[in-house]
N, C-alpha and C positions, 0 to 999 in steps of 0.2 A: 504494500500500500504506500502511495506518495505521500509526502510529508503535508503538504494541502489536502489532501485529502482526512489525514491525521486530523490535521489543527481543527478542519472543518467540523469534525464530528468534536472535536472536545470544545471547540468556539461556541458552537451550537448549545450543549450542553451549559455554557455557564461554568466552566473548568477554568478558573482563574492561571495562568500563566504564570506569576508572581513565583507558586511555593514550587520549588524543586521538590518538592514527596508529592504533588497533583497526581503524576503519572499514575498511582493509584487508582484514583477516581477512571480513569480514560482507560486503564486496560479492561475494564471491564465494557464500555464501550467500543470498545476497536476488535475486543472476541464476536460481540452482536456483530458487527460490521462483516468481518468472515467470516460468518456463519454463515451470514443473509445472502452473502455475493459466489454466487456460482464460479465467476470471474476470478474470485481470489483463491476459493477453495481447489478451484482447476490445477495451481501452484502447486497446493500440499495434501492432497488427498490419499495419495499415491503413495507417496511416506508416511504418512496417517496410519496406511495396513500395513504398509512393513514395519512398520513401528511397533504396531499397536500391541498390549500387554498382553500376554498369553491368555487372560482370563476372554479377553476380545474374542481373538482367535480360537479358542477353543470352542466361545458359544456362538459362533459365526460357525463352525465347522460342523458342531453338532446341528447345528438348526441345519445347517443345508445338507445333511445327511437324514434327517428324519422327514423335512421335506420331499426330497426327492420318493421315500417314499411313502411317503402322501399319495405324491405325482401319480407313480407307478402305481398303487391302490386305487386311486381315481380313473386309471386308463384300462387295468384290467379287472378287478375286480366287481366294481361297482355299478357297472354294467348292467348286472342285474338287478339291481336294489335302488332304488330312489334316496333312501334310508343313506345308504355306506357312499351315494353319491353326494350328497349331500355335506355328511361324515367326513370323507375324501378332501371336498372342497374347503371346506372351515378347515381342518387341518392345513393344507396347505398356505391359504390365505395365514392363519396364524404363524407357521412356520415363517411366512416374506416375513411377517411384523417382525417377527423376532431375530433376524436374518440382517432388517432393516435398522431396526434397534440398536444391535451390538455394533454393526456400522456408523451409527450415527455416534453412538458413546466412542468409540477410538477416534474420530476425526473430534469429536469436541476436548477430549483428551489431548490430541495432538494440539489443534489452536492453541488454548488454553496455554499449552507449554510453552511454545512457538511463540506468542505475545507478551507471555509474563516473561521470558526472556528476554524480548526486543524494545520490551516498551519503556524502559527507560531512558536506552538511546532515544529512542523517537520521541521521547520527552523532550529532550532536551533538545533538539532538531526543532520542534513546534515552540521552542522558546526561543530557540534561532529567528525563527519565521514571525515570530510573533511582534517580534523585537523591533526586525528588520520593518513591516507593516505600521508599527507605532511611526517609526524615522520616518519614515515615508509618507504619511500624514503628515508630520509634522513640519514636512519641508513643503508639502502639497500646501499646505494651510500657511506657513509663513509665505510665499511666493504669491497665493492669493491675497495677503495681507497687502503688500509691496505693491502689487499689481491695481488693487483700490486705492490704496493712499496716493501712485500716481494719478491713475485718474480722475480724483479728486483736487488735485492739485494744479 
């Protein structure tokens, strides 16, 4: 994520710039922010599962082994029964949830780590920028000053 992009979400918020310990407050914004952006999750998803804690990956592995057969129960079995078709299919559907779940928990895992890592750089970055955006006003507004007083004069 770019550093305006940063400031933006902690500007918004009301995250005074001032305290060097802020970054607190904003990493917990800048996790929402990759969660929500397909865009940025596209970066680290991938490392996300090869990361992710064995407890992940076990109940990832398990759900899509008892899934599968679901599947297979659904395609031959139940065939004859309404009942086990039925059966079949809620199992499977629960099986994705849970498949979906343990995916979603490692990649929130992974962010979570990924930001509380970086976000105090990026702190400090957004204090750069922030900084730099005060000067810059301030020079914006002195040249306006300058600029009336001539043409007043």
């Amino acid at each position: 994520m770019d550093t305006k992009s940063l400031y933006d979400l902690a500007n918004e918020a009301n995250i005074g710039f001032q305290d060097d310990e802020s970054y607190q407050d904003a990493r917990e914004l800048w996790i929402d922010a990759y969660m929500k952006s397909p865009e940025l999750l596209a970066d680290l998803w991938i490392d996300a599962l090869c990361e992710a804690k064995e407890d992940y990956v076990t109940e990832i592995l398990k759900n899509v082994g008892s899934t599968h057969k679901s599947i297979h129960l659904a395609q031959t079995e139940s065939r004859h029964s309404i009942g086990m078709a039925i059966a079949a299919g809620s199992s499977v559907t629960q099986g994705c949830s849970f498949i979906g779940g343990a995916v979603y928990k490692s990649i929130l895992a992974f962010v979570t780590e990924y930001v509380g890592s970086e976000c105090e750089n990026w702190w400090g970055d957004c204090q750069g920028y922030h900084s730099d955006m005060m000067e810059s006003q301030a020079e914006d507004s002195a040249y306006e000053n300058w600029k009336d007083r001539r043409l007043e004069g």
